[in-house]
GUKOLMAR-320211 format. One record per residue (C-alpha): residue in three letters; x negated, z, y negated. Coordinates in nm, 3 decimals. Example, Ala and Ser with C-alpha at 12.3 -4.5 7.8 and 13.67 -1.06 7.14 Angstrom:
BEGIN
("ALA", (-1.230, 0.780, 0.450)) ("SER", (-1.367, 0.714, 0.106)) 
//
This chain:
BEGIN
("UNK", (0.171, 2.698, -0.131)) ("UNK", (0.096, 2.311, -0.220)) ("UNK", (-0.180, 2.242, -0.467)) ("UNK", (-0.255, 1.898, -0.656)) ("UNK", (-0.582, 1.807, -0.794)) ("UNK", (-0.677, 1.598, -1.087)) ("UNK", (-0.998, 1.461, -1.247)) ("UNK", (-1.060, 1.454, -1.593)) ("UNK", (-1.342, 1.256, -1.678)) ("UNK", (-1.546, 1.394, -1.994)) ("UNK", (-1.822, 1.218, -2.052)) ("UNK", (-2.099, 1.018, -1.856)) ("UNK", (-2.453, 1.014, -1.944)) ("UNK", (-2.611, 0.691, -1.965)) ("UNK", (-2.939, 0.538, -1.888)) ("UNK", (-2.993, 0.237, -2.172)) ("UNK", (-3.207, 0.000, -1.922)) ("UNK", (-3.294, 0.079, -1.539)) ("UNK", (-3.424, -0.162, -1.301)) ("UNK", (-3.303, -0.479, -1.570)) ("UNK", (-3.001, -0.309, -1.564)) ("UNK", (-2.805, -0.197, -1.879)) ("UNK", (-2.607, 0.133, -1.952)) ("UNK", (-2.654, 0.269, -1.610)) ("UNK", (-2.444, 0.574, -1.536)) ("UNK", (-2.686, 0.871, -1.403)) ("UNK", (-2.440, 1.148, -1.478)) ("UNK", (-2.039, 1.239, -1.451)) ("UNK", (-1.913, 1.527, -1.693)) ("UNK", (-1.641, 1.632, -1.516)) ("UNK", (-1.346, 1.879, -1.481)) ("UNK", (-1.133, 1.931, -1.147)) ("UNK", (-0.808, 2.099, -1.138)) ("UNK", (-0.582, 2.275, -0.934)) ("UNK", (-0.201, 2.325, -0.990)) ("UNK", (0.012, 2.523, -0.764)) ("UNK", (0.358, 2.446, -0.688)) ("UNK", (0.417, 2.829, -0.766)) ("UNK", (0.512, 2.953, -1.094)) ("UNK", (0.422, 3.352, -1.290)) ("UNK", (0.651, 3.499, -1.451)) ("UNK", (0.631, 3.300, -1.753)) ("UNK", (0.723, 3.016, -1.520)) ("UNK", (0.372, 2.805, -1.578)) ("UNK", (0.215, 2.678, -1.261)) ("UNK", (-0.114, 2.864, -1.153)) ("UNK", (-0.405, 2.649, -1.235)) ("UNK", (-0.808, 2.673, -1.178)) ("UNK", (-1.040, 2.472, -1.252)) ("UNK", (-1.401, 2.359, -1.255)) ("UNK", (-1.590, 2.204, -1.540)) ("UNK", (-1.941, 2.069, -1.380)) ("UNK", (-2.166, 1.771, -1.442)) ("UNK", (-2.270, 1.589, -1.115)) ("UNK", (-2.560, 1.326, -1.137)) ("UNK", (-2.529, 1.010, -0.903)) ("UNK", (-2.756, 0.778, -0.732)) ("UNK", (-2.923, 0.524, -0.894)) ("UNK", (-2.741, 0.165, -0.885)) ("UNK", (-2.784, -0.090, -0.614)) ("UNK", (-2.787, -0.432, -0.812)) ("UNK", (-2.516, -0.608, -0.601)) ("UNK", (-2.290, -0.286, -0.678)) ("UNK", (-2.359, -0.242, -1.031)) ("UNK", (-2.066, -0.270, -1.257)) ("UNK", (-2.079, -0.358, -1.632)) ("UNK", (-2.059, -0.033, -1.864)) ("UNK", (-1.740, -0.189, -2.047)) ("UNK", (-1.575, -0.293, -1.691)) ("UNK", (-1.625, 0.064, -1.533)) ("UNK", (-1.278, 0.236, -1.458)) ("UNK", (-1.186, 0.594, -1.437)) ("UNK", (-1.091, 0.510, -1.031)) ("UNK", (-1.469, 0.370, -1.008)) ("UNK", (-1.589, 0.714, -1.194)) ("UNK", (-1.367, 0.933, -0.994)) ("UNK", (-1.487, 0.742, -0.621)) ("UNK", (-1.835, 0.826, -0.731)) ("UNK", (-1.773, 1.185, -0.753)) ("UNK", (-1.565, 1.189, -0.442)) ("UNK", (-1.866, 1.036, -0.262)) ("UNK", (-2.120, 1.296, -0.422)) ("UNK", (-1.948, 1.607, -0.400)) ("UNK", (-1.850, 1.851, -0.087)) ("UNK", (-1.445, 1.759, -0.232)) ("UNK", (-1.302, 2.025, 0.042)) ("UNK", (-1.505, 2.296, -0.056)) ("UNK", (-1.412, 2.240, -0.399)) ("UNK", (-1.028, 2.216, -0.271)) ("UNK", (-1.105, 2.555, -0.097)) ("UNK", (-1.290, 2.754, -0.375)) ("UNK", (-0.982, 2.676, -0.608)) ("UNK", (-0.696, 2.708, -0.400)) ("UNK", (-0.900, 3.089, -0.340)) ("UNK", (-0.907, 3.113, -0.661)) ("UNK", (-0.526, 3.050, -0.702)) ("UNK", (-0.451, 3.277, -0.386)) ("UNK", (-0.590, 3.540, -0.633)) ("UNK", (-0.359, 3.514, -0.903)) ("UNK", (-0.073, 3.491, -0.706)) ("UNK", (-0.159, 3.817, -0.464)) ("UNK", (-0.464, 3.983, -0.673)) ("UNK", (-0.692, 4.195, -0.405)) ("UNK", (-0.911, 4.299, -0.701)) ("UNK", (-0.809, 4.452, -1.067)) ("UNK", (-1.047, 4.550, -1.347)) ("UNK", (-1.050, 4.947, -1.434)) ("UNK", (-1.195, 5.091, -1.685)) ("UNK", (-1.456, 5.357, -1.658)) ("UNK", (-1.360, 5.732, -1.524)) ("UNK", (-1.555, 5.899, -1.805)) 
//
């Protein structure tokens, strides 16, 4: 089983002035996906995700990019420096193991 991971960048809070600086990123509204290269029976990948919010370090002056010039590849290399990225990788890819071979199933009640 191969996974691939994408970022989808929701929304970033904003900090109007900080240290003379101006619309300073302080948090990333995130979601992280996984996508199996296996298929169910309806012949849709397996997918999990994570939907999370991740707050970053303040800006270094020399490092600081413009609000307007910020990319999705500068948003994404700020979350891949603040997050544990392989544990992520792991939880979902468990989380995918699940689907494909469930060890668990929901019962209802004996009574």
């Amino acid at each position: 089983m191969a996974n691939t991971y994408n970022w989808k960048i929701n929304k970033l809070d904003v900090t109007k002035s900080e240290k003379g600086l101006s619309n300073v990123v302080s948090k990333i509204h995130y979601k992280y996906t996984a996508i199996s290269d296996q298929v169910d029976s309806n012949g849709n990948n397996y997918e999990k995700s994570i939907i999370s919010v991740c707050s970053i370090d303040d800006p270094v002056e020399n490092e600081y990019i413009n609000f307007e010039n910020l990319t999705e590849a500068d948003i994404v290399y700020w979350l891949e420096k603040s997050l544990d990225i392989s544990s992520i990788k792991q939880n979902l890819d468990n989380q995918i193991l699940e689907l494909i071979n469930p060890t668990r199933e929901l019962k209802n009640v004996p009574w």
